[in-house]
C-alpha positions in Angstrom: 27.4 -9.5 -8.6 25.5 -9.1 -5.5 22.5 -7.3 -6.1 22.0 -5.1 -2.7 18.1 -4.9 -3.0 18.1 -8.5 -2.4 20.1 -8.4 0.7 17.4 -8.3 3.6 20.0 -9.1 6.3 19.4 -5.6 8.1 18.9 -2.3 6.9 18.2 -1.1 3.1 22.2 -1.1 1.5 21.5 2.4 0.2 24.9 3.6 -0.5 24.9 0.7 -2.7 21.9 0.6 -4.8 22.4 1.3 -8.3 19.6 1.8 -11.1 21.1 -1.5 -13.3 20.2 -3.4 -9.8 16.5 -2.5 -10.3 15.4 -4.6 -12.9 17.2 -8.5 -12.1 16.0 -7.6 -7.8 12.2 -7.1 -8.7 12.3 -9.3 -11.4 13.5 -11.9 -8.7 11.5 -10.9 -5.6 8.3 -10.7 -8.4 9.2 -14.3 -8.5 9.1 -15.2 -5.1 6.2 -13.2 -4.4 4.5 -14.9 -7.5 5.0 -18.2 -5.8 4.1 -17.3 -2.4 0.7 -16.2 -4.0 -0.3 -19.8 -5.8 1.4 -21.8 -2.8 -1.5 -19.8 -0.3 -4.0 -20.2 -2.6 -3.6 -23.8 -3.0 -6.6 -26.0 -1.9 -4.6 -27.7 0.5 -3.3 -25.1 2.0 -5.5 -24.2 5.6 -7.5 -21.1 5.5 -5.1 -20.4 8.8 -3.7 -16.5 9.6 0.2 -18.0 10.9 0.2 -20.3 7.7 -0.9 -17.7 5.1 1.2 -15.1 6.9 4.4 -17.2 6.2 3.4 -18.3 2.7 2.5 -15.0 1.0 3.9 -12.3 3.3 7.5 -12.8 4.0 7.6 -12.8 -0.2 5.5 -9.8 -0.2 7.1 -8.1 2.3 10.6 -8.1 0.8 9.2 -6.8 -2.6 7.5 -4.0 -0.3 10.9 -2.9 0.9 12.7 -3.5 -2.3 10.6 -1.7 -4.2 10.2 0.9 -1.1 14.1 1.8 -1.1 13.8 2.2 -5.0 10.6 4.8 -5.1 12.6 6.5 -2.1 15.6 6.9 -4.0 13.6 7.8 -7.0 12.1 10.8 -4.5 15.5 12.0 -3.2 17.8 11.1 -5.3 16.3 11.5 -9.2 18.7 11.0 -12.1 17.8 10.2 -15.2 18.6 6.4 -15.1 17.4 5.4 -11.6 13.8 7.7 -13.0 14.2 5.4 -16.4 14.5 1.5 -14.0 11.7 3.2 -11.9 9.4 3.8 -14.8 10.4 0.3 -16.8 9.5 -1.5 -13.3 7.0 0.2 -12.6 3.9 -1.8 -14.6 5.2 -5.0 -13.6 4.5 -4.1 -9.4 1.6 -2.1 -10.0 0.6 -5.4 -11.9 1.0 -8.1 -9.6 0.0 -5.5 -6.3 -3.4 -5.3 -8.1 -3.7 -8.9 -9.4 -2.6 -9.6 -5.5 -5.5 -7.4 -4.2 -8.0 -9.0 -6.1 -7.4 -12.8 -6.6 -10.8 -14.5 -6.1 -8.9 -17.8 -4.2 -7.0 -15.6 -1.8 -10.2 -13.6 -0.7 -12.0 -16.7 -0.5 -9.1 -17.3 2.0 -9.9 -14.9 4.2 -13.4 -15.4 4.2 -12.7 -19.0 5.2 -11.0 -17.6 8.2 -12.5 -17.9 12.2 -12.4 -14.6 13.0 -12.9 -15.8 16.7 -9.7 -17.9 16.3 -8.1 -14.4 16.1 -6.1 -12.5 18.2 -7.7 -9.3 18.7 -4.8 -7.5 16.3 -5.3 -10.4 13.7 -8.8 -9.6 13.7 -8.7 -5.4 13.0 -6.3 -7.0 10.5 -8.5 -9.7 9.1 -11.5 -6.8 9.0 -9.2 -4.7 7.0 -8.3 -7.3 4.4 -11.8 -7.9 3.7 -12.3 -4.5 2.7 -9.0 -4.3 0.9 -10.1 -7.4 -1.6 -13.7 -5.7 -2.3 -12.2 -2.7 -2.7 -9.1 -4.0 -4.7 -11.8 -5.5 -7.1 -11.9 -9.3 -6.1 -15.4 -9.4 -6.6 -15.4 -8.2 -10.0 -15.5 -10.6 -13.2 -14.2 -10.7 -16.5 -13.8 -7.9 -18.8 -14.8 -5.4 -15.5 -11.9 -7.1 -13.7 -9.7 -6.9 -16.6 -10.3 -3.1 -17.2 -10.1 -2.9 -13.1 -6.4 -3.9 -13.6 -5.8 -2.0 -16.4 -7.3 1.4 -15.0 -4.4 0.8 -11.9 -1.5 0.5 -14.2 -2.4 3.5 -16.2 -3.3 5.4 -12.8 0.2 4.7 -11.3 1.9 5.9 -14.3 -0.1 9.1 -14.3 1.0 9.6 -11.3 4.8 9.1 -11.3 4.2 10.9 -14.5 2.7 14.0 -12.8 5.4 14.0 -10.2 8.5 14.0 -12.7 6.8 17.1 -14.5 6.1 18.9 -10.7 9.8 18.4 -10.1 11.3 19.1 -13.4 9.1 22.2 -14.2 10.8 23.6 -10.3 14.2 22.6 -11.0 14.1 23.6 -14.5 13.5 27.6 -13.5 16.6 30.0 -12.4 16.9 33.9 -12.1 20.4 35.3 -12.0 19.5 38.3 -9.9 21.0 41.7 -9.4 22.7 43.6 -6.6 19.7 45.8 -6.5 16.9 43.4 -7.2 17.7 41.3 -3.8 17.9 44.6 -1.8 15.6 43.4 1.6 16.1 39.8 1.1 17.9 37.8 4.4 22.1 38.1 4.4 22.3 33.9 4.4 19.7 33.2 1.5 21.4 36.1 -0.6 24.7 34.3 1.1 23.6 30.7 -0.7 22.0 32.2 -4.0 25.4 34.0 -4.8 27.3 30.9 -3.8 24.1 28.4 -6.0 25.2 31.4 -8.9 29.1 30.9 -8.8 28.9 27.0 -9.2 27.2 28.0 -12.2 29.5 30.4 -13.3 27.2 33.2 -13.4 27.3 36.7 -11.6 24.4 38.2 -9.2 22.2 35.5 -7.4 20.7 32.9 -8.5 16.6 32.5 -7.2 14.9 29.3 -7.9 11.6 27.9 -6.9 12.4 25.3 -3.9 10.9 26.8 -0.9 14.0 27.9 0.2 15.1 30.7 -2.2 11.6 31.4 -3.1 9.6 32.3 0.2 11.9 34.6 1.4 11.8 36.6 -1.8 8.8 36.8 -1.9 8.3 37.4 2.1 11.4 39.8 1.9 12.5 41.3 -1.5 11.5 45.2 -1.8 11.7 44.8 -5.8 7.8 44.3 -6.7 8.9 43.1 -10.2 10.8 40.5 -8.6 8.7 38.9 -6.9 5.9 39.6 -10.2 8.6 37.9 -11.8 9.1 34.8 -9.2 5.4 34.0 -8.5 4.2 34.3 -11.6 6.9 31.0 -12.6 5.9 29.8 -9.4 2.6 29.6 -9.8 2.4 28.2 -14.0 5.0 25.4 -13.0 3.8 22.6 -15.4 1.0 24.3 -16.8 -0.2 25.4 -20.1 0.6 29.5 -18.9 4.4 28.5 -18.1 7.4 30.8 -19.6 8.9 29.6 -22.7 9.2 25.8 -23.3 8.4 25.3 -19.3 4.3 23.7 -21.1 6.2 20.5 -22.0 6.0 19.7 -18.6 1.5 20.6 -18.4 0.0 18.2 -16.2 -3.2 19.1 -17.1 -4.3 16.3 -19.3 -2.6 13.7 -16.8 -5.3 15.3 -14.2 -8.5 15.1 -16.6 -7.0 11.5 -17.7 -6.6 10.9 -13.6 -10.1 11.9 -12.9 -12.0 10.0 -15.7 -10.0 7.0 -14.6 -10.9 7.2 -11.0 -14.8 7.9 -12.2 -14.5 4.9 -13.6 -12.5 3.1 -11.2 -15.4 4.0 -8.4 -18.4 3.4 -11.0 -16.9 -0.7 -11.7 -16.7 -0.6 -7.6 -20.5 0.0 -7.5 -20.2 3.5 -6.5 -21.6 7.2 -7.8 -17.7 8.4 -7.9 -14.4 8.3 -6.4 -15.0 10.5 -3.1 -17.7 7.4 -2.0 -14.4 5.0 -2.6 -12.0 6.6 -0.6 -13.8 7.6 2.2 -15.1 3.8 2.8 -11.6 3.2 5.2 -12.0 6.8 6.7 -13.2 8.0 9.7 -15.9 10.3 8.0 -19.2 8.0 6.6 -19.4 10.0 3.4 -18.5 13.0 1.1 -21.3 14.6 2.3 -20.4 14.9 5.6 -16.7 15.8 4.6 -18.2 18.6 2.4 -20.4 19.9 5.6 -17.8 19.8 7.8 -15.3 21.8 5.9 -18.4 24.4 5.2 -19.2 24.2 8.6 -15.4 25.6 9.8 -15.2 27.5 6.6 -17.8 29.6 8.5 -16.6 29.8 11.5 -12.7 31.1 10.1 -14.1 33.3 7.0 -14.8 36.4 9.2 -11.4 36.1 10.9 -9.9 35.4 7.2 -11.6 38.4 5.9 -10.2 40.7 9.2 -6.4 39.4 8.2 -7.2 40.8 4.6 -8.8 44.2 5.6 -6.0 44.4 7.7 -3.1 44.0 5.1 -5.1 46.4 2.7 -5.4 49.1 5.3 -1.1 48.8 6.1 -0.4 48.4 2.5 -2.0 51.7 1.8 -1.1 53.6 4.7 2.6 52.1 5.3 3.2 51.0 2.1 2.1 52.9 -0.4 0.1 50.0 -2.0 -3.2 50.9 -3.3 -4.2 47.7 -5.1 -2.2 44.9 -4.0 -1.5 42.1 -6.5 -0.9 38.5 -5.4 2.4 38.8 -5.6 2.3 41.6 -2.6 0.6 39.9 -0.1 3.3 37.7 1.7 5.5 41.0 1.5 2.7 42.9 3.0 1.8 40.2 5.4 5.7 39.9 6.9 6.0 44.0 7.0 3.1 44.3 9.3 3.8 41.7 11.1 7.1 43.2 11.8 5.2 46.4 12.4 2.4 44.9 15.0 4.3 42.5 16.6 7.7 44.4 16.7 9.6 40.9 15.3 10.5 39.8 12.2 11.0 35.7 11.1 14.3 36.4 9.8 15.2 37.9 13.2 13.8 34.5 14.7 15.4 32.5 12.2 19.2 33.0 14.0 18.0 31.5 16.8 17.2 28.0 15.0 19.8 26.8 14.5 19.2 23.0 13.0 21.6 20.8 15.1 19.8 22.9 18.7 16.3 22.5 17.2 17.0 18.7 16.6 18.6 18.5 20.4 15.5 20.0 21.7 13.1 17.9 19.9 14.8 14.8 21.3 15.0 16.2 24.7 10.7 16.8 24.6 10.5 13.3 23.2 12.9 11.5 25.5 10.8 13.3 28.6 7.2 12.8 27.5 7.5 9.4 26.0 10.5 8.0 28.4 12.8 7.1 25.5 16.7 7.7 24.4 17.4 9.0 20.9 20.9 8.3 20.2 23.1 8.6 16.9 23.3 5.1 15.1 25.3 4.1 11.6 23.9 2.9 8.6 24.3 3.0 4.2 22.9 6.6 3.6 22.1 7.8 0.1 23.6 11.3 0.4 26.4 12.4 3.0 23.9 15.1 4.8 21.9 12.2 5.8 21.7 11.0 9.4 20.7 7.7 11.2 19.3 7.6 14.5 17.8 4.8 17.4 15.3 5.3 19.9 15.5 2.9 23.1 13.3 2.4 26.3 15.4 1.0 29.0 18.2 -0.1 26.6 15.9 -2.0 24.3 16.1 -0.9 20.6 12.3 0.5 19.6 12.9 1.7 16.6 15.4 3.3 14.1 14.9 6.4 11.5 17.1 8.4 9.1 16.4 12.7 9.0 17.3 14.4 5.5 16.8 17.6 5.9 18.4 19.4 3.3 16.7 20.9 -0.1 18.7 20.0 -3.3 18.1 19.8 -6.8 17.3 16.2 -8.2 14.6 15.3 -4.5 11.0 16.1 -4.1 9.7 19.1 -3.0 8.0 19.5 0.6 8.8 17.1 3.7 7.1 13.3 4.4 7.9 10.5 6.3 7.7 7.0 5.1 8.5 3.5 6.1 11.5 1.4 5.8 10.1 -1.4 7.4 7.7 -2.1 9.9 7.4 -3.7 13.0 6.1 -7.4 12.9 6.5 -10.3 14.7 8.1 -12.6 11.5 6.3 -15.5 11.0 9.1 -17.0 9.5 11.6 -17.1 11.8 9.3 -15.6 15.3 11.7 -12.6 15.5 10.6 -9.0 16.4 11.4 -6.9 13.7 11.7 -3.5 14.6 10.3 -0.1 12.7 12.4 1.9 10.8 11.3 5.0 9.5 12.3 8.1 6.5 12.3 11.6 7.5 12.5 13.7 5.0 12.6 17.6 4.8 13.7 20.9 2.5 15.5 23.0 4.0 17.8 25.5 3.5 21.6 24.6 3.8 24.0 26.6 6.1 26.3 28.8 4.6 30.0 30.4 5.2 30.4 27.6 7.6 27.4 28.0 9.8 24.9 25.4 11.0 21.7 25.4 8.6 19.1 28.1 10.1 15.3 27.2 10.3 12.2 29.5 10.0 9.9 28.6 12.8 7.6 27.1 10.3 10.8 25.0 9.0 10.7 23.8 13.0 6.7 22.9 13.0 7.4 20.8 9.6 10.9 19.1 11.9 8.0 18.6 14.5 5.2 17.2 12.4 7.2 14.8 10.2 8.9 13.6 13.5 5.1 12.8 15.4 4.5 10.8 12.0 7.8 9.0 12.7 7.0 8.3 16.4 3.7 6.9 15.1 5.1 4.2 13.2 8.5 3.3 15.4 6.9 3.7 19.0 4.1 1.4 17.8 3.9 -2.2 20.4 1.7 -3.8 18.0 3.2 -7.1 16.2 0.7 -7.4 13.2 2.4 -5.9 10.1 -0.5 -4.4 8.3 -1.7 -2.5 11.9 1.2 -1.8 13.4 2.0 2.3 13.6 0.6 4.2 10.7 -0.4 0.9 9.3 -3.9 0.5 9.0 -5.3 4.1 10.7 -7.9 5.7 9.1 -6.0 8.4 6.6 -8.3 11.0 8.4 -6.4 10.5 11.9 -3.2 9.9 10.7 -2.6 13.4 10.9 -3.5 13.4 14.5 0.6 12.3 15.9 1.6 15.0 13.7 0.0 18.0 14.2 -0.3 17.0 17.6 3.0 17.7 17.6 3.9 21.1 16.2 2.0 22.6 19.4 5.1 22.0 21.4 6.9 24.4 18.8 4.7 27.3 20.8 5.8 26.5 24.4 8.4 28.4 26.0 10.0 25.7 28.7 10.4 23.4 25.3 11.4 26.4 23.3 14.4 28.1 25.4 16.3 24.6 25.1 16.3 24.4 21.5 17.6 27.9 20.6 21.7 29.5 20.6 21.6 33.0 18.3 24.2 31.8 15.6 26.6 34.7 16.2 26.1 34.9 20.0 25.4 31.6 21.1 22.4 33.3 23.4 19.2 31.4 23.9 16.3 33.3 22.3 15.3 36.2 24.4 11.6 35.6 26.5 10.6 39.2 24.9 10.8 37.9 21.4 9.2 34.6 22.3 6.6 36.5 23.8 6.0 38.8 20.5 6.0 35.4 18.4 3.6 34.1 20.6 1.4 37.3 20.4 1.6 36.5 16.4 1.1 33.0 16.5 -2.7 33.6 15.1 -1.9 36.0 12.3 -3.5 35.9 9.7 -4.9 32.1 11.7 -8.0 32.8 9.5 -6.6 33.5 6.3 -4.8 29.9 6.5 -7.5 28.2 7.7 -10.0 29.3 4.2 -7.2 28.6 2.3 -6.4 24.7 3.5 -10.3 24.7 3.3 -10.2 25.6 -0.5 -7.4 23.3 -1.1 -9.7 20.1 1.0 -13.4 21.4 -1.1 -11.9 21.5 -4.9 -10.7 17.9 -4.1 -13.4 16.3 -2.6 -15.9 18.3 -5.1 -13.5 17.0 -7.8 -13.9 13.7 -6.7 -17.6 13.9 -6.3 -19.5 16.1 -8.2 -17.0 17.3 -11.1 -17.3 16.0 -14.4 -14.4 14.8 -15.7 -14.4 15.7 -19.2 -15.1 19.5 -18.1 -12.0 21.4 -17.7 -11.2 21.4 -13.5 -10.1 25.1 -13.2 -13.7 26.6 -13.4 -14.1 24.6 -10.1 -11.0 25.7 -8.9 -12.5 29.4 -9.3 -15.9 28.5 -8.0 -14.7 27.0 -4.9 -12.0 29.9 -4.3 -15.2 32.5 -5.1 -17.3 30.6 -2.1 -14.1 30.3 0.8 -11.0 32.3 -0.5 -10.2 36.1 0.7 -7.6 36.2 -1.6 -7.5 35.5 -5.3 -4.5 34.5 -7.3 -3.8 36.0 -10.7 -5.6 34.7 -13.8 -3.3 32.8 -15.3 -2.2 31.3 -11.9 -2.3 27.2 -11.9 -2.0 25.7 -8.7 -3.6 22.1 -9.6 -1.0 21.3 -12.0 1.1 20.9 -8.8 -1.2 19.6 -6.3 0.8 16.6 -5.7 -0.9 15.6 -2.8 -4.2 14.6 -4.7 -2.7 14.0 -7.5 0.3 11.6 -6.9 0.5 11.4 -2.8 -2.5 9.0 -1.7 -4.8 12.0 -0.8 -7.2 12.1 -3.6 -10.6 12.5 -2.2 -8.6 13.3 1.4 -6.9 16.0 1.4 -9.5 17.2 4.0 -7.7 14.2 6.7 -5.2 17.8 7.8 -8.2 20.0 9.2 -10.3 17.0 10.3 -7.2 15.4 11.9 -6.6 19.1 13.3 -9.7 19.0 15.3 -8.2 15.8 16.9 -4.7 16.6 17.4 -5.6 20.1 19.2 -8.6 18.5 21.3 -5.5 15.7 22.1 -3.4 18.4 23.2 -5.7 20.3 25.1 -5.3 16.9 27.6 -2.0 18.1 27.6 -2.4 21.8 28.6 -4.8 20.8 31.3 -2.1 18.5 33.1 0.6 21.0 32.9 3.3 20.5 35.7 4.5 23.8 38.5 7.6 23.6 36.1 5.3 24.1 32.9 6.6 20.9 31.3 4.0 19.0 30.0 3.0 15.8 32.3 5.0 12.7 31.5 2.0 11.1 33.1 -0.2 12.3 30.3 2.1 11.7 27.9 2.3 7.9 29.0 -1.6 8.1 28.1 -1.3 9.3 25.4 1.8 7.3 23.7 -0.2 4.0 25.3 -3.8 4.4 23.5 -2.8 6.4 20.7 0.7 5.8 19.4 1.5 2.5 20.8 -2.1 1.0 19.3 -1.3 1.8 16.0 -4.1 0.8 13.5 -5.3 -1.9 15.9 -8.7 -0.3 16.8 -10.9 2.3 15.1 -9.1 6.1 15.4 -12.4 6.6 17.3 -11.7 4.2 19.8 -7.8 4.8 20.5 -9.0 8.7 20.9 -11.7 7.7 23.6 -9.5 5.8 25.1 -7.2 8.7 25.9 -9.3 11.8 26.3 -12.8 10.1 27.7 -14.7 11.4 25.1 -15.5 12.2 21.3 -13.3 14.9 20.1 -14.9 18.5 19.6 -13.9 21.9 17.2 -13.3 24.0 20.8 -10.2 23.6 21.2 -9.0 23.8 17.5 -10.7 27.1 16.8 -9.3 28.4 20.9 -5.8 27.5 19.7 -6.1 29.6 16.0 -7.8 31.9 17.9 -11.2 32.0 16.5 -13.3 31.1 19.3 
C-alpha cells in the first residue's frame, strides 16, 4: 500500500490520508531523519551550511510536513482514531525534535561555521540556530539534559491534552431551544439551529457553544435566562464549575502541571522563570518591559474603558429596564445601544457580507496593492467546503494556500494560519520550492440555499488570517528557517495581520466587497458611514480586556508560583485593568488555548505590541492615499518589499525602519481606537 504521507511529489495527498497511515510514515521518515542527523554529525563531514543543509534538512523537512498534515488534520478534522495515531506518535517526534535541538556534535557544527562565509540570509539563519541549540538545551549535561528531554515530552502532551478537553468540553454542550426562548435572535442563525436540531431529531433549536450559535445569542436573544443559561456553559467549559459530568474534561491540573514544568524548564536554562525564556527571540528585552508596556496602555485605554461601562449602565437602566446588569447582559446591552446610538445593527450589516463577495474583494485589494493574481487552483482537500487557491506576479506561481472557512463539529475553535511548506531553495535538487499556506476560519454556514453571511468581525478575522498568509507565501527569501513567518520575532508576527484588518474600515475597498443577499445592492454609504461612526465602541473596553488576557500570562510566567492555584491571579489582575467582572464561578483559563497549547505562553502580549506596529505601518498608508482614495500601490510596493518579502531575514526592527524611516510609536494605535 502506498502510504500518502510519504509521497512528497507535490502537495500534501489530503483526501487520502488515513489515521492507520500515521504510524509506518513517521516511523519511516523518523528513520531518515535519524540518519540525516549522525551522517551531519560525523567528523568527516565539513562544518559547511550547503552540506549540512542537504544532509539533515531535506530528512527533517519531510518529517516537518508529514507530521504537519497530520496535526492539521488532527485540528480540523478530529475523530477518534486519527486523535488516538496523533497521541501514539506524538512522544516519538517530540523525542527526536528535542534530541535534534540539543545534540552537542551538531551545535558544535554550527559553531564551527564562518559566519563571514555566509550569505547574508544564511547568516540571520546561522544567528538563529545558535540560539535555538542554547535554548533547546545543547549545553546542558547529564541528568539536567535528560530531565530537559523529559520535561518536553510531558509538555507536548499536556498540551494536545488541554486542546482535546477545550474541544470536547464545546462540542459536548447542546440546548434544544424553544419558540419563545430564541425570540430576537437573527432569522439565518435561528434558520441553522432548527436545521443543526432536525439532523438530531429533536424539536425547537439547537444552541451550541461554537462562536457561531453562541455570540448571537448572547448579542441578540431577549430571554435573560437564556443567555444565563448559555454563558454560564460557556464560560465553565473544562473546568471544575462545568454542568453535570462536563469536569471530566478540567484542565486545571494540566495548567498547574504546565506551569511547574516550564518553571522548571526556564530554571535548568539558567533563568529565574519562563517569561525570561521566551522573550530571549522577541522583540521586547525582558518581562519587565512587557509588563510596563501593557501598564503603560492599560492607562492610557482604562478611562475610555470605564466611559463604554458607564455608558451601558446608564442605557440598561433607562432603555432597558436593567438595574444591575449581570455578565451575561452586557453583549445584549452593548448591541441594543449600539443599535440605539449609531442607528445600525450587525445583523443588519451582516446581509451585506456575503462570503464569496467578501473573498472577491479581499483579492481585488491584494491583487492592487501588492501587484499579484489570485486565481482558483485544484488540489486533495480534507473536507468538500475547502478551497485551493494560487497567487502569481507576471504569470510566475508565488505561492499557493487553501481557505476553510466553515465551523463544524470535530475542528478547532477560532481561525489560524499555518504552513504547508515553505519556500526554500532545495539544496537537494537546486529547485525553488514555493510557499504553501492553511487558512483556517469558523464561520457560520449559509442556509436555505444562501451564500454563508459574515459579521464584520467575521471579515477582520478573513482579513487578519489572510495578512498572515501573505506573510509567509509573498516571502522572496530562499533560506527555509527565515523565509515568511519563519524566523520573525513572535512579537511582530502580528504586524501583516492586523495590518490588515484596517482595510475592512475603508469605504473604496468596502463598496466592492458587499451584494445585500436578497437584493443584490452594495451596502448603502449611510450605513457604512454609521459603522464607521461605531468603529471605536466600546475601543476601550476591548483594549483592558486584551490587556488582562496579555498581564495574567506574562505574570503567570514570571512571578506566579506554580503550586498556588492560578485563578487568584486571574482575579488580581482583572481587579487592577478589567471594567467588567465575570461571574464567580466563571473559568476562562481552562480554555486559554493560546498560552496554553498555541506557542504564546509568556506572549500573548505579541497582539497589542504588534498593534502598535501594524497601525503606525498603516498610518504610511493613510498618508499616501491616492485622489481616488485607494491606497498607493507605491506604498504598498514598500511595504510588501521591506516587510513581507524579507521575511525573518533581519531583526523586525530593521525591516520596520526600513519601511517607515523610523521606530514605531503608540500615536497612531491609540488615533485609530480613538483614544488619543
Amino acid at each position: 500500500m502506498a502510504n500518502p504521507l510519504l509521497d512528497f511529489s507535490d502537495l500534501p495527498l489530503f483526501d487520502q490520508i488515513r489515521p492507520e497511515h500515521v504510524a509506518p510514515a513517521i516511523d519511516d521518515l523518523l528513520g531518515g531523519a535519524e540518519a540525516g542527523l549522525e551522517a551531519a554529525v560525523a567528523p568527516e563531514l565539513p562544518a559547511d551550511w550547503a552540506t549540512l543543509a542537504r544532509t539533515l534538512d531535506v530528512a527533517t523537512e519531510r518529517l516537518g510536513r508529514a507530521w504537519g498534515a497530520v496535526s492539521h488534520l488532527n485540528a480540523v478534522m478530529d475523530t477518534p482514531e486519527l486523535r488516538a495515531a496523533y497521541n501514539a506518535a506524538l512522544p516519538a517526534i517530540t523525542e527526536f525534535w528535542t534530541r535534534l535541538g540539543s545534540d552537542e556534535r551538531l551545535y558544535a557544527k554550527y559553531k564551527a561555521m564562518n559566519p563571514d562565509a555566509l550569505t547574508p540570509e544564511q547568516r540571520q539563519a546561522h544567528k538563529n540556530a545558535l540560539r535555538g541549540f542554547v535554548l533547546g538545551g545543547a549545553e546542558l549535561q547529564g541528568e539536567a539534559k535528560a530531565r530537559y528531554a523529559a520535561i518536553q515530552e510531558r509538555q507536548a502532551e499536556l498540551g494536545q491534552k488541554f486542546s482535546e478537553n477545550a474541544l470536547d468540553a464545546t462540542d459536548a454542550y447542546a440546548y434544544y431551544a424553544t419558540e419563545d426562548e430564541v425570540d430576537g435572535v437573527p432569522p439565518d442563525v435561528k434558520a441553522a439551529a432548527r436545521a443543526a436540531a432536525e439532523t438530531d431529531g429533536m424539536k425547537g433549536y439547537k444552541l451550541t457553544l461554537k462562536l457561531p450559535s453562541y455570540l448571537p445569542v448572547m448579542q441578540f436573544a431577549h430571554d435573560r435566562a437564556l443567555r444565563q443559561r448559555l454563558y454560564r456553559a460557556y464560560v465553565t467549559r473544562a473546568s471544575d464549575q462545568a454542568e453535570g459530568d462536563g469536569v471530566k474534561y478540567d484542565n486545571a491540573p494540566l495548567i498547574r502541571e504546565i506551569l511547574a514544568l516550564r518553571r522548571e524548564e526556564a530554571q535548568l536554562l539558567g533563568y529565574a522563570n519562563f517569561g525570561e525564556v521566551s522573550v530571549v527571540p522577541k522583540m521586547a528585552d525582558s518581562p519587565t518591559e512587557v509588563i510596563d508596556f501593557l501598564r503603560q496602555l492599560a492607562a492610557k485605554a482604562r478611562p475610555y474603558a470605564e466611559r463604554d461601562v458607564q455608558d451601558l449602565r446608564d442605557f440598561a437602566a433607562k432603555e432597558l429596564q436593567l438595574a444591575d446588569p449581570q455578565p451575561w447582559d452586557w453583549a445584549y446591552i452593548g448591541e441594543k445601544l449600539k443599535e440605539a446610538r449609531y442607528a445600525f445593527s450587525e445583523q443588519e450589516l451582516k446581509q451585506y457580507f456575503q462570503a464569496p463577495k467578501v473573498l472577491a474583494g479581499l483579492f481585488k485589494i491584494v491583487e492592487t496593492l501588492f501587484e499579484v493574481v489570485i486565481r482558483r487552483d485544484s488540489a486533495p482537500v480534507w473536507h468538500p467546503s475547502v478551497e485551493f487557491y494560487r497567487i502569481e506576479r507576471d504569470g510566475k506561481l508565488l505561492g499557493q494556500f487553501y481557505l476553510d472557512p466553515g465551523a463544524r463539529a470535530g475542528k478547532r475553535g477560532g481561525a489560524w494560519m499555518d504552513d504547508v511548506r515553505a519556500r526554500w531553495l532545495r539544496p537537494d535538487n537546486a529547485q525553488l520550492q514555493t510557499p504553501v499556506a492553511q487558512l483556517v476560519c469558523n464561520f457560520a454556514e449559509g442556509v436555505d440555499g444562501k451564500p454563508p453571511l459574515l459579521t464584520h468581525d467575521d471579515v477582520i478575522t478573513l482579513f487578519h488570517e489572510f495578512g498572515h498568509g501573505l506573510h509567509h507565501m509573498l516571502t522572496q527569501v530562499n533560506e527555509r528557517d527565515v523565509s515568511g513567518i519563519s524566523g520573525v520575532e513572535w512579537d511582530a508576527v502580528e504586524l501583516p495581520s492586523q495590518f490588515m484588518e484596517n482595510f475592512c474600515w475603508e469605504w473604496d475597498v468596502l463598496k466592492h466587497m458587499t451584494a445585500h443577499v436578497d437584493t443584490g445592492e452594495p451596502l448603502p454609504r449611510a450605513l457604512f458611514d454609521k459603522m464607521l461612526a461605531a468603529r471605536n465602541f466600546q475601543a476601550g473596553m476591548q483594549t483592558v480586556r486584551q490587556i488582562e488576557f496579555a498581564l495574567f500570562d506574562m505574570l503567570l510566567h514570571t512571578e506566579h508560583d506554580p503550586a498556588d492555584d492560578f485563578q487568584p491571579l486571574l482575579d488580581e489582575v482583572r481587579a487592577e485593568v478589567a471594567v467588567i467582572q465575570p461571574a464567580p464561578f466563571a473559568r476562562t483559563a481552562q480554555t486559554f488555548s493560546h498560552i496554553f497549547a498555541g506557542g504564546y505562553a509568556a506572549g500573548y502580549y505579541s497582539y497589542k505590541w504588534a498593534e502598535v506596529l501594524s497601525a503606525d505601518a498603516y498610518a504610511a498608508f493613510e498618508e499616501s492615499v491616492t485622489p481616488d482614495g485607494l491606497p498607493s500601490v507605491e506604498t504598498g510596493r514598500k511595504y510588501r518589499r521591506e516587510i513581507l518579502e524579507a521575511g525573518g531575514s533581519r531583526p523586525a526592527m530593521e525591516s520596520f525602519k526600513a519601511f517607515r524611516g523610523r521606530e514605531p510609536t503608540m500615536d497612531a494605535l491609540l488615533r485609530h481606537q480613538g483614544m488619543a
